[in-house]
N, C-alpha and C positions, 0 to 999 in steps of 0.2 A: 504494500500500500504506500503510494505517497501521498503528504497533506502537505500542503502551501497555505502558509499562514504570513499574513502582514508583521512586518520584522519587527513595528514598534507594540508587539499584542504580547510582553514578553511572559506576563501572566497565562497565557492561554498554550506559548508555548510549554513551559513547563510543566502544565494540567497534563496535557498531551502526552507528553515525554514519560509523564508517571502513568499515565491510564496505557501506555503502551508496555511498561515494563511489567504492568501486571498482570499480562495474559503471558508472559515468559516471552517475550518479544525486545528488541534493541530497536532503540529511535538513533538513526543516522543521522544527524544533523549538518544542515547545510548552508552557512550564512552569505545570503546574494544579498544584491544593490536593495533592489524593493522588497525582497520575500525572503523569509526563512523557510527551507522546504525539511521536513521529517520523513527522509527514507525508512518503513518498517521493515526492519529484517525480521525473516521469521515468520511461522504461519499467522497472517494476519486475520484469518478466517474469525476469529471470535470476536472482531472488532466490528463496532456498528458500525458503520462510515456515516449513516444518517444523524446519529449523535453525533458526532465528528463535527460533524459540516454546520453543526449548530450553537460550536465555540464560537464565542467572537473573536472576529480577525482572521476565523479562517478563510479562505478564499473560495480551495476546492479540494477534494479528495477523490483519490482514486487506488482502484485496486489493478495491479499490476501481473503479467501473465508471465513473463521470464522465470527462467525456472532455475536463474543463477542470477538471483534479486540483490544479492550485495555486493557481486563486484559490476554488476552489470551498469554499462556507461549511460544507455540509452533507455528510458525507461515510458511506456508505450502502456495507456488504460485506459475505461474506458472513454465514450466520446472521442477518442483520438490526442488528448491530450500526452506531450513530451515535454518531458526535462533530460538535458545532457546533463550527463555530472562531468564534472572536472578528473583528468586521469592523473593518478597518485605520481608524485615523488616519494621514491623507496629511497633509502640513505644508508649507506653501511658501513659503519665507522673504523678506523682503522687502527694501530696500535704506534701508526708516527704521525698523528695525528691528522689525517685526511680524511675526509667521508665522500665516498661512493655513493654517487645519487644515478640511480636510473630515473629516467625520465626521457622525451623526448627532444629535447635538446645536447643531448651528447652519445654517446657510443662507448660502449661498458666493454673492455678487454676481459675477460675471466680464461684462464691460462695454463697448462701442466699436466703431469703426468695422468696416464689413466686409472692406476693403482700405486700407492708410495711400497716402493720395493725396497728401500732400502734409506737410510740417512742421505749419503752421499750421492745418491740419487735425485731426493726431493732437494739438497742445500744446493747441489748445482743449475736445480734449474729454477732454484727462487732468487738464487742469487743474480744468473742470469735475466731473469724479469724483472727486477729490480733493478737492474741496471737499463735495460732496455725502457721501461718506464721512468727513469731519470734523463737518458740522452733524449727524449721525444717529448718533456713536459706534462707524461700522463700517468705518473702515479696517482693524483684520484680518479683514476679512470680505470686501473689496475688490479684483479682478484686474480689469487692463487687456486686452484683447484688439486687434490688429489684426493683416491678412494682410499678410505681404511676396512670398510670393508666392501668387499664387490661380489655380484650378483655371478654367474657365468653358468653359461647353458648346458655346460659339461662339468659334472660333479669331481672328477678330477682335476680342471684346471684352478689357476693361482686364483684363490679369492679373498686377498689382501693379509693384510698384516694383523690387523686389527685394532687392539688398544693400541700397540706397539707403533703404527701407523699416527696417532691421535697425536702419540708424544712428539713426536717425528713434524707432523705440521704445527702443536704448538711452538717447537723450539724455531725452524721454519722464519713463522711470522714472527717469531720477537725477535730473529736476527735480519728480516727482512723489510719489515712494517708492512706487509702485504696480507688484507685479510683472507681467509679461505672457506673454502668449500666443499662441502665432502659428504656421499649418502648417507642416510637411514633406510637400513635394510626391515630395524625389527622394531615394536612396541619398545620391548627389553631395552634397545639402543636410545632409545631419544633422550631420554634423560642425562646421561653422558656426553653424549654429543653434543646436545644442545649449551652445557655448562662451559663447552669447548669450542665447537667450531662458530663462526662470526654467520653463514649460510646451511641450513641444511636443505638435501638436495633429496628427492622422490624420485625413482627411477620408473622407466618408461614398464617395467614387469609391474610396479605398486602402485602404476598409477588411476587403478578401483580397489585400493586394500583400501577399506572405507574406515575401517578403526585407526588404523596409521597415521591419514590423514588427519584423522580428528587429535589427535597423540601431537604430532607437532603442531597444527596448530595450534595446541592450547602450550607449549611451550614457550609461546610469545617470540621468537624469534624468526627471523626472514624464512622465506621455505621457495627454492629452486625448483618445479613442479613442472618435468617431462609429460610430454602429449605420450599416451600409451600409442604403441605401433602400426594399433588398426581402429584407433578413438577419429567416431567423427565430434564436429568442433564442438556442437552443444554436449555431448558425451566427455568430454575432459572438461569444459567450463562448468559444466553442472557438479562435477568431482571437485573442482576447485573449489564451489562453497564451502564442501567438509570442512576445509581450513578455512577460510573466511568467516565460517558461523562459529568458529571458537574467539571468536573477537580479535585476530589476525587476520588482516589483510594486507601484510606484506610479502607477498605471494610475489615471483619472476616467472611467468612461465616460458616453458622452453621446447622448440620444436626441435624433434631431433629424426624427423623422419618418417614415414609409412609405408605399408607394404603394398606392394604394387607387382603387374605383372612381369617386369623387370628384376625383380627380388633375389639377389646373388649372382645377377650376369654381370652386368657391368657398373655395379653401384650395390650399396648394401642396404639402401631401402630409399624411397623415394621422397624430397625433400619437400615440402608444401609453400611456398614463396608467397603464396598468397592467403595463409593464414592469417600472413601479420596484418595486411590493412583489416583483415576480418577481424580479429583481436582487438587492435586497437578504438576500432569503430564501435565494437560491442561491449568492450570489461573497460575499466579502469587501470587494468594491470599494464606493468612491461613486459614484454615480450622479446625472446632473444634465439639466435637459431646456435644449433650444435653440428657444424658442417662436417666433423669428426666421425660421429656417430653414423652418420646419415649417408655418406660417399662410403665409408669401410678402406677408403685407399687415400694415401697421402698425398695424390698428386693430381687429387679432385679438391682436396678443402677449399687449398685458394681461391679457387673458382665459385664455390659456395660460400668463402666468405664472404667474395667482391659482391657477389650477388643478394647477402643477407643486405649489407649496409645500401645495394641500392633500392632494397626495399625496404629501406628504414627501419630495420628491425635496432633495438634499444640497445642491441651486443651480440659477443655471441661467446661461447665456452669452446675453443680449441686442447685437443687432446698436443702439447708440444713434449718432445723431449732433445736431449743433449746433443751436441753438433757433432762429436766422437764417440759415442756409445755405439755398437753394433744391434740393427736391428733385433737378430736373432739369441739377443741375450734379455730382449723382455721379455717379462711375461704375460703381459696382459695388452691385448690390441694394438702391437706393434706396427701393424702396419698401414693403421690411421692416422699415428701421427706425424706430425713434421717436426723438424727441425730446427734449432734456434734460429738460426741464420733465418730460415724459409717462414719463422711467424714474423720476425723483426722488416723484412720486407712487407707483410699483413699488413703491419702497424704504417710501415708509409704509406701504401696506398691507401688505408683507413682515411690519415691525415690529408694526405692531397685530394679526394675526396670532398674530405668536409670544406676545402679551400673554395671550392668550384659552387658547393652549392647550391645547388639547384632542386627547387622543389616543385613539385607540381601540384600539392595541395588545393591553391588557389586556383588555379588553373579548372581545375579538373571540377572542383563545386560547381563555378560559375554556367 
């Protein structure tokens, strides 16, 4: 439900705001030029909207069909009445003092191995990004990624380190000041991780484990939230409330691919480009691609980065590793990722990119 109530009725909003929390509902509140507008999350069904509408100062009420009502942008009821809501700055703060804002006005780097194998593993290539995000002016632009623990479709391959792992990117980020990011596999995990890592991340296998979800979100911290591999888009946005209804809404969601009739020929799952204007037009969230994931070969990423950033997606999560390491001594999707050299070229054309700037936004309304 939304009610649009006259901004100076501040008695009426407050009536409101408590007559909604007592049917176990959250008033979203929204402060514009003329109107304060109270998005209802939550089953709004026991609400009269006819008493509603007979506070003074309200304007109008309406009940709303979206079926992903709190992060959704666009909000459509009846009569035809719309309100856009504004799409969130997410912020993630860092330990040398930077914070990471996703938003539409910048391009989020997040960076690194696909499992932390080893110390000297993860300290070479935070150190490396750390440097690369010094010589190009984007360390708050800059997240560390690695897994401590990983998911693999083969019950014998590497599936992380684990705590061991945890320790390994704490030590990491305080010698680096790069915050990170790293799955939740289980219930049992979130609570640790969350005390630990700065992002927890939902892999594209959990992305309908509907308790998990609800598990981080209520950990109050950021959640990294992959489209599952054969989720259509109201199908992963409607999973995304789970976290959103635990009173988090700092949610990044992340495309990282879907299956298609192509499926292990020549690409490891098909990348969807035009999610993002559908994302951004529809949630409030950011939205970011995982070109890594999605190609399965190292000498597709670039190609799919160039391509995320011309469709303005918010960032993207690159699997990199070490410029002298031998493929065939990792263990975990070696041959997704690239190389320092081959992200650090990423990063200029990221830059020269944004120099050109060119939108078509305006264009394309009119």
């Amino acid at each position: 439900m939304i009610i649009e109530i006259e901004k100076e009725f501040e008695e009426t909003i407050k009536q409101i705001q408590e007559l909604v929390e007592s049917v176990n509902c959250r008033p979203d509140v929204l402060y514009g030029d003329l109107y304060t507008v109270i998005a209802v999350e939550g089953d709004a069904s026991r609400l009269d909207i006819d008493h509603i509408q007979n506070f003074p100062g309200v304007v109008r009420a309406w009940r709303i069909s979206s079926p992903y009502k709190t992060i959704s942008r666009k909000v459509i009821g009846e009569g035809g009445q719309k309100i856009t809501r504004e799409r969130i700055s997410l912020v993630i703060a860092g330990p040398d003092g930077e914070n990471r804002v996703f938003d539409d006005h910048r391009f989020i780097f997040i960076a690194g191995p696909c499992a932390v194998e080893s110390y000297d593993q993860m300290a070479t290539i935070g150190e490396g990004l750390s440097h690369l995000a010094d010589k190009y002016h984007v360390r708050d632009r800059m997240i560390l990624r690695g897994g401590a623990f990983k998911p693999r479709t083969k019950p014998w391959d590497f599936r992380g380190l684990g705590e061991e792992a945890l320790d390994i990117l704490d030590k990491v980020r305080d010698n680096t000041g790069l915050p990170y990011v790293t799955e939740v596999m289980a219930i049992a995990q979130v609570s640790e991780i969350a005390e630990r890592a700065d992002i927890l991340q939902i892999g594209m296998r959990n992305y309908q484990n509907f308790n998990l979800l609800e598990a981080v979100g209520k950990s109050g911290k950021p959640v990294l939230y992959k489209r599952g591999i054969s989720a259509e888009l109201e199908e992963w946005l409607s999973a995304a409330e789970y976290i959103a209804l635990q009173e988090n809404k700092s949610i990044i969601l992340c495309e990282r691919g879907v299956k298609s009739t192509v499926h292990g020929d020549y690409n490891r799952s098909h990348i969807d480009f035009d999610v993002i204007r559908a994302v951004k037009d529809r949630t409030i969230l950011p939205i970011i691609i995982d070109p890594s994931h999605s190609s399965g070969y190292n000498e597709l990423v670039p190609y799919q980065f160039s391509a995320a950033s011309a469709y303005r997606a918010n960032g993207t999560m690159v699997e990199v590793i070490a410029d002298d390491i031998e493929r065939k001594t990792i263990k975990c999707d070696a041959r997704q990722a690239v190389r320092m050299k081959v992200y650090e070229k990423m990063i200029q054309y990221q830059l020269a990119v944004e120099k050109i700037n060119i939108d078509f936004e305006d264009s394309l309304s009119s």
